[in-house]
Backbone bond lengths (Angstrom), bond angles and torsions (degrees), N, CA, C in turn:
res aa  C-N    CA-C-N  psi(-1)  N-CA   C-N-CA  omega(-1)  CA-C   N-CA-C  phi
1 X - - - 1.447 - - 1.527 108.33 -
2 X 1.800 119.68 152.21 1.363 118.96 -167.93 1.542 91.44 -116.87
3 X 1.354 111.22 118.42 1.729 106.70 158.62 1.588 108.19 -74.73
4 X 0.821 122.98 152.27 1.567 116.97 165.65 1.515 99.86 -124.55
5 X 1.540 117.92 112.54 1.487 122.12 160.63 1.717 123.50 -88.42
6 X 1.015 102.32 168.59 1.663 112.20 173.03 1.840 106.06 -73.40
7 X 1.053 81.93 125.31 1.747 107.00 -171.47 1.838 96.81 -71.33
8 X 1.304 109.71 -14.04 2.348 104.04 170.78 1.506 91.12 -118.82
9 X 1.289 129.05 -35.47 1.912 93.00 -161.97 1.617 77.30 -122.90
10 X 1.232 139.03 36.46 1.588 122.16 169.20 1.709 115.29 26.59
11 X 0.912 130.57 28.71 1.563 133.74 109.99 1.345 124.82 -0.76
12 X 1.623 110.33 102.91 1.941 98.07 173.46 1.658 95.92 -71.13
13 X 1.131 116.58 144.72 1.830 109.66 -179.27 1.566 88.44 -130.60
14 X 1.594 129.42 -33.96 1.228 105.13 169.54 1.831 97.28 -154.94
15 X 1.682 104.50 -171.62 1.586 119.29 157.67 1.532 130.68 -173.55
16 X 1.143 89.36 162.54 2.015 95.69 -163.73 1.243 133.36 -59.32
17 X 1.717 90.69 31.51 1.153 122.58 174.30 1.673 124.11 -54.37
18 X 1.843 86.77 -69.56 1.359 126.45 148.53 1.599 128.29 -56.24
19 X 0.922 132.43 148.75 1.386 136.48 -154.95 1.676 100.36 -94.03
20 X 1.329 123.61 99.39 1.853 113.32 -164.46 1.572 81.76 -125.15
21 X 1.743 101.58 122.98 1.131 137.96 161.55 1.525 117.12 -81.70
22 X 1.325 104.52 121.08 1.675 86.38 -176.64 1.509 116.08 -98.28
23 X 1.347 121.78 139.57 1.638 120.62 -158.36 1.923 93.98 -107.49
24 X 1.421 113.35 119.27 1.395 118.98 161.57 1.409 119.79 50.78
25 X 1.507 87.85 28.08 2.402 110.00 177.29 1.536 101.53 59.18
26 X 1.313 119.69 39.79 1.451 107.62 -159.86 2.013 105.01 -143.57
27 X 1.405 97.99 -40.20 1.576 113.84 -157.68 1.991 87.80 -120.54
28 X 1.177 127.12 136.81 1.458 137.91 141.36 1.693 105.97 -73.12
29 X 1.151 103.80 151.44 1.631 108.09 159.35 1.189 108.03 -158.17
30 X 1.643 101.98 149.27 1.965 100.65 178.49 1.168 84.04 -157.45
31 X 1.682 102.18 151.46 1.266 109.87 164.50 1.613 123.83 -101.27
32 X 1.172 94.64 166.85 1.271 85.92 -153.16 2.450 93.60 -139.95
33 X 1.149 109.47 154.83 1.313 120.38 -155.28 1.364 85.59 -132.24
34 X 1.925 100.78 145.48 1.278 130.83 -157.82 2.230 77.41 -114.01
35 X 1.839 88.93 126.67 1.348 91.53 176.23 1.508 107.32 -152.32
36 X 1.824 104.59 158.77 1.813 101.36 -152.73 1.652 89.04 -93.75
37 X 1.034 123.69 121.05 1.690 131.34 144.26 1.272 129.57 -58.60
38 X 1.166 141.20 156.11 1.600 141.39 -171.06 1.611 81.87 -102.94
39 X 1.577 138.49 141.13 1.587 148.29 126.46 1.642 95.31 -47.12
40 X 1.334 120.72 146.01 1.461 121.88 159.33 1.975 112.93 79.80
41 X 1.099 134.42 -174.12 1.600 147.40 -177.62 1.555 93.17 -116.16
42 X 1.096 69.34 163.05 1.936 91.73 178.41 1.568 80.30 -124.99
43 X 1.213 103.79 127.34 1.822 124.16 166.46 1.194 124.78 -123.07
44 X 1.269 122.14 126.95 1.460 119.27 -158.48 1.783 102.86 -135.01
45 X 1.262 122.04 69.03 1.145 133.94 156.11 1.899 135.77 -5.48
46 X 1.385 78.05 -35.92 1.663 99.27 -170.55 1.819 124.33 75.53
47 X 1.635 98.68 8.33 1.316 108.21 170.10 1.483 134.78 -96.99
48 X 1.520 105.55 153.41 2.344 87.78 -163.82 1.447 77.85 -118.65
49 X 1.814 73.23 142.47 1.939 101.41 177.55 1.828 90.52 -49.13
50 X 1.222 91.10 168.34 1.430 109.97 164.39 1.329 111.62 -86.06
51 X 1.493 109.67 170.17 1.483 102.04 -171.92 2.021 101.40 -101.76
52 X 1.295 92.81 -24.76 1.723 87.60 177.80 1.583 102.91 -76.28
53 X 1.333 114.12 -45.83 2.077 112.13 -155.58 2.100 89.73 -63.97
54 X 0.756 120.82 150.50 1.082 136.83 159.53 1.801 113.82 -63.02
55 X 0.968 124.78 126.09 1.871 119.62 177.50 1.509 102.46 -83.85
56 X 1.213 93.41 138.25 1.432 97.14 163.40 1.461 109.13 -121.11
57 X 1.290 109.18 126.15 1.323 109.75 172.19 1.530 138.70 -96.01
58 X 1.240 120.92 144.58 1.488 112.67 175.20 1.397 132.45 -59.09
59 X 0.948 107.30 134.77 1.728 118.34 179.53 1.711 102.50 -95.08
60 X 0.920 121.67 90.71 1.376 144.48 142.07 1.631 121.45 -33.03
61 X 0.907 146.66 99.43 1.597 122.27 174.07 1.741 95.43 -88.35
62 X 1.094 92.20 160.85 1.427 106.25 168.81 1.768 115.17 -135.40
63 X 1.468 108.97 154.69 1.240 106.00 -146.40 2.058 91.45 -132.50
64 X 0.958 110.58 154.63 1.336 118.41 -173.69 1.820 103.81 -103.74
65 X 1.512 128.31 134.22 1.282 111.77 -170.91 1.505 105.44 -141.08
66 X 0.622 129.98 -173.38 2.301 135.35 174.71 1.611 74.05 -118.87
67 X 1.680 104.09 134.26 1.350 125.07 172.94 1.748 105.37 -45.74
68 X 1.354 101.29 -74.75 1.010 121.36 -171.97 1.634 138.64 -55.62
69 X 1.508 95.07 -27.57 1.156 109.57 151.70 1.744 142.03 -72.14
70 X 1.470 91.51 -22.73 1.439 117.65 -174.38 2.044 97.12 -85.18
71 X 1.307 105.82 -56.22 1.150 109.97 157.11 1.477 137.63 -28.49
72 X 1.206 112.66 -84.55 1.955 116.15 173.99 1.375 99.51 -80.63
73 X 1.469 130.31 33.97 1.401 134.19 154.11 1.954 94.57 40.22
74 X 1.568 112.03 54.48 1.309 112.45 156.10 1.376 136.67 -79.12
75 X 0.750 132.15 125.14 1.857 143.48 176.19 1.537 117.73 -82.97
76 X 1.427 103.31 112.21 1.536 120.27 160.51 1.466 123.78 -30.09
77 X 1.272 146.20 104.03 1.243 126.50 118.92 1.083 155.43 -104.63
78 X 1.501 141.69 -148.07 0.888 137.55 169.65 1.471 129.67 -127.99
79 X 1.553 111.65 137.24 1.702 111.07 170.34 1.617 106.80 -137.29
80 X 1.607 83.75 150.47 1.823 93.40 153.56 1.614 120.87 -87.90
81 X 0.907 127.86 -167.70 1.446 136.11 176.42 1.412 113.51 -77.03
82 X 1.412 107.33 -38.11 1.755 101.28 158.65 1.320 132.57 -59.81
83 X 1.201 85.30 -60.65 1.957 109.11 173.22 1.463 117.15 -28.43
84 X 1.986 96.65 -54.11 1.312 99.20 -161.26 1.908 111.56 -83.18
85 X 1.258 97.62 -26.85 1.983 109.51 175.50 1.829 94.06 -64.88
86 X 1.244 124.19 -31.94 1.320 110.03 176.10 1.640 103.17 -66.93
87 X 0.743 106.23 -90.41 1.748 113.91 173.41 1.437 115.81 5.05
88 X 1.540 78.38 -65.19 1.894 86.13 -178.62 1.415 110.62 -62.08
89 X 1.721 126.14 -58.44 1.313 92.78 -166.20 1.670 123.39 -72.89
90 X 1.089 116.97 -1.42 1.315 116.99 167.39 1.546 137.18 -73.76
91 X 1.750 99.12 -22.79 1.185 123.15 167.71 1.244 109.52 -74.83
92 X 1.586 117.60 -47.22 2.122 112.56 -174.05 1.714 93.81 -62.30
93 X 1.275 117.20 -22.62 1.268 119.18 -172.46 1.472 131.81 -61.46
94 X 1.235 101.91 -48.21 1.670 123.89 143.96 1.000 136.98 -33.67
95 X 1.711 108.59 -63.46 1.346 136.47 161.79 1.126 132.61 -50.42
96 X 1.757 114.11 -39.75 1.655 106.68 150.31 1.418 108.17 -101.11
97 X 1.328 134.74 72.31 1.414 136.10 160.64 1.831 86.72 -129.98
98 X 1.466 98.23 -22.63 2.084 85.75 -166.87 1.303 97.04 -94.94
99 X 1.614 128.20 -11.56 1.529 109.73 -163.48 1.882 80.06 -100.93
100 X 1.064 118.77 -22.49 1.946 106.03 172.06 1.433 83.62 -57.93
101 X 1.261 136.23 -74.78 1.820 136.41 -143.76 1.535 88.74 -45.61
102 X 1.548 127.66 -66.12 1.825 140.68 175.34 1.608 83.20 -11.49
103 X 1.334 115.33 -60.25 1.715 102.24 -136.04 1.611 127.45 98.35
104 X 1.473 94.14 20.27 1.594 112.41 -174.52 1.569 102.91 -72.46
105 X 1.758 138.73 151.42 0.700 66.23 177.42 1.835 113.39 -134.37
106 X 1.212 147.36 -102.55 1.199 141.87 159.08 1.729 117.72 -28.57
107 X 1.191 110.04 -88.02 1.506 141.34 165.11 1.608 89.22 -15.32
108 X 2.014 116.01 -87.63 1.575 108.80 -169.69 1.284 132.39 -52.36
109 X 1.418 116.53 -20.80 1.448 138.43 -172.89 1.698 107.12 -71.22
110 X 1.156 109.37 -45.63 1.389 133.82 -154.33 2.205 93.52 -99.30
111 X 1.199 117.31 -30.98 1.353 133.09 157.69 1.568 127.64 -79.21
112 X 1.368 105.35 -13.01 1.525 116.11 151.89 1.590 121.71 -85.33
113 X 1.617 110.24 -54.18 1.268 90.45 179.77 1.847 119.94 -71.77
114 X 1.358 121.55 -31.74 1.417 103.34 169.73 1.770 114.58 -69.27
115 X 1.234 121.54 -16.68 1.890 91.12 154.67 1.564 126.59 -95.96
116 X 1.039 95.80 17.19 1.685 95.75 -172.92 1.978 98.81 -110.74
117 X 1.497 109.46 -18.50 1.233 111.31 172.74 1.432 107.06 -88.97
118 X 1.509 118.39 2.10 2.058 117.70 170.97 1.508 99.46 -93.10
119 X 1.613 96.29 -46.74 1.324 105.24 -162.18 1.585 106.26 -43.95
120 X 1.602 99.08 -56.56 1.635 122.45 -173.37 1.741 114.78 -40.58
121 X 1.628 93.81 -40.41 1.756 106.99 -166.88 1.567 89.99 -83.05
122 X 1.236 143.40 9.91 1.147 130.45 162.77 1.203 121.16 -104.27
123 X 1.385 118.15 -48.63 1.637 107.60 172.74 1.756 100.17 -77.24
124 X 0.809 126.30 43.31 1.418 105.29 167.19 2.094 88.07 -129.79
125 X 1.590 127.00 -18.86 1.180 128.30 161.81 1.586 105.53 -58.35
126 X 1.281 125.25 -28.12 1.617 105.93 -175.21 1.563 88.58 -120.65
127 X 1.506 141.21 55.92 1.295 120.27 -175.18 1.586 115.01 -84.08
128 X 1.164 115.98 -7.01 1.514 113.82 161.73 0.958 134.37 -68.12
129 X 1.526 113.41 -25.49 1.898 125.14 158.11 1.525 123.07 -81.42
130 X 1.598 124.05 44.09 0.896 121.12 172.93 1.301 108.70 -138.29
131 X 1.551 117.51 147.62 1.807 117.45 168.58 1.954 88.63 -112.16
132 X 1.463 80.21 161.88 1.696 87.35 -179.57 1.428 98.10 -137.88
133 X 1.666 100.51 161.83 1.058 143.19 -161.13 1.455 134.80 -120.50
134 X 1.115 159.05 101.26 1.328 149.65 139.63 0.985 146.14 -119.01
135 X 1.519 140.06 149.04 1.304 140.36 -96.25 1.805 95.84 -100.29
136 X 1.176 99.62 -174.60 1.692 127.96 -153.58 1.648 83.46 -47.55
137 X 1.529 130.39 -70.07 1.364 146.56 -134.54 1.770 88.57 -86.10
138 X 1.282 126.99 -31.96 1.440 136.81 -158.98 1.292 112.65 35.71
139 X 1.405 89.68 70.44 1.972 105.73 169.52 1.446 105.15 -74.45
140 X 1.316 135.48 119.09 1.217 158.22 -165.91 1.821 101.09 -73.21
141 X 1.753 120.11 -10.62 0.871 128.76 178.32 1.471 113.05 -126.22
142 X 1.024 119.99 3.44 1.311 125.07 164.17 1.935 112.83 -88.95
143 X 1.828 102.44 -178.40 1.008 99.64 178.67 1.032 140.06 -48.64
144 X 1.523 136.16 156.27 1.699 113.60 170.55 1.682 86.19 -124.99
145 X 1.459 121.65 137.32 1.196 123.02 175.79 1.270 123.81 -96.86
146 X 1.378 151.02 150.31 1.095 132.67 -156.57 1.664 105.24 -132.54
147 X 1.474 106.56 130.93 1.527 118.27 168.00 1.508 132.06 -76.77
148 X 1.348 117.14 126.62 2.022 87.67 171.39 1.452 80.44 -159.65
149 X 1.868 118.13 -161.35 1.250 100.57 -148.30 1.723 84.83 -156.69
150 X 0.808 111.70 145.25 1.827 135.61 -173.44 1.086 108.19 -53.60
151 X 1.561 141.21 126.94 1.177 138.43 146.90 1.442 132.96 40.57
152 X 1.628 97.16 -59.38 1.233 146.16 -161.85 1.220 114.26 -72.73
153 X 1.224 119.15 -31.70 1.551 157.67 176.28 1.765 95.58 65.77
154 X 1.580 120.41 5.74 1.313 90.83 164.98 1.846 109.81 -116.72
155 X 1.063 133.46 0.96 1.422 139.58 165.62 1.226 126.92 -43.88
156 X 0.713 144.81 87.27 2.015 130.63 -169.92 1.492 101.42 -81.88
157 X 1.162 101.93 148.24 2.301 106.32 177.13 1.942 86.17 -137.24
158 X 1.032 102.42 169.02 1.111 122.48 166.20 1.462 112.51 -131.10
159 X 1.482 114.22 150.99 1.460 120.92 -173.01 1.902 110.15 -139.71
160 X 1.515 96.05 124.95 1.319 112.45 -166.24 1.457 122.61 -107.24
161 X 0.862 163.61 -172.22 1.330 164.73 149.27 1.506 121.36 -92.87
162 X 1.224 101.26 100.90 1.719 97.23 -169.62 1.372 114.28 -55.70
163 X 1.438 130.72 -66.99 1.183 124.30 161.73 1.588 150.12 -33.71
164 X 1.465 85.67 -22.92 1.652 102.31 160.51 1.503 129.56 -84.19
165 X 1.079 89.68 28.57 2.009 85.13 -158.37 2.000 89.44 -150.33
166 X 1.654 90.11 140.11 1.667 110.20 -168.27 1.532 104.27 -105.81
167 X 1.416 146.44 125.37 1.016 114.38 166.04 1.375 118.93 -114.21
168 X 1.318 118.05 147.23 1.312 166.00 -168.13 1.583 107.04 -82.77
169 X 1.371 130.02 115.87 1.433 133.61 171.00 1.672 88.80 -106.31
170 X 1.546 107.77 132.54 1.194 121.66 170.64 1.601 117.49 -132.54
């Protein structure tokens, strides 16, 4: 199995677990399914109520979650349209300062930022259909991953940054 972490705050953000389509060598995507969790253990003693005491049983809540989110224990935030074009270019900024550190070399560097500057001009064309994301540690300079939802309007995918992300054989 491949974890894939965040290439600045090493963050698991996802793995090939999930089915990640890659969009224009630039964007990951997977979808990802809204699923109910139990709050609390289920404990099972191996003991039977009595038949006189009355049982009382536990109330459990249960909670509705995005797999994937519930998974790499990601955290919600929030941007405006400013906020988030700041972010970004400071983030591709990062991102090719670590793949120069790689030893990547001219040619890929220079092939990241022109798809990551299409990629960019597109989610920022639908930036109202997205919730965002970042990882376990919420490095304010790490990735922010982005949510939106299929056609279908009930599918959720998640969308990653290919270049930002290391992967991990575990």
């Amino acid at each position: 199995m491949l974890i894939f972490k965040d290439i600045l705050s090493n963050d698991e953000m996802i793995s090939d677990v999930y089915d990640l389509k890659e969009v224009d060598g630039t964007l990951y995507e997977a979808d990802c399914a809204m699923i109910t969790i139990k709050k609390g253990a289920d404990v099972d003693i191996g003991a039977n109520a009595s038949a006189e005491e009355a049982s009382e049983e536990l109330e459990d809540g249960q909670e509705t979650v995005n797999n994937i989110v519930h998974s790499f224990r990601l955290n919600s935030t929030n941007f405006d349209k400013k906020g988030y074009l700041t972010y970004l270019k400071g983030y591709m900024k990062a991102v090719k300062s670590k793949m120069q550190e790689k030893g990547k070399s001219a040619e890929e560097v220079a092939s990241f930022e022109k798809r990551a500057a299409a990629a960019a001009k597109k989610l920022i064309a639908n930036f109202k259909d997205y919730e965002f994301y970042m990882g376990e540690s919420m490095d304010v300079d790490g990735m922010v991953a982005l949510l939106n939802y299929r056609e279908d309007g009930v599918t959720p995918y998640m969308i990653f940054w290919k270049d930002g992300l290391v992967q991990e054989k575990v």
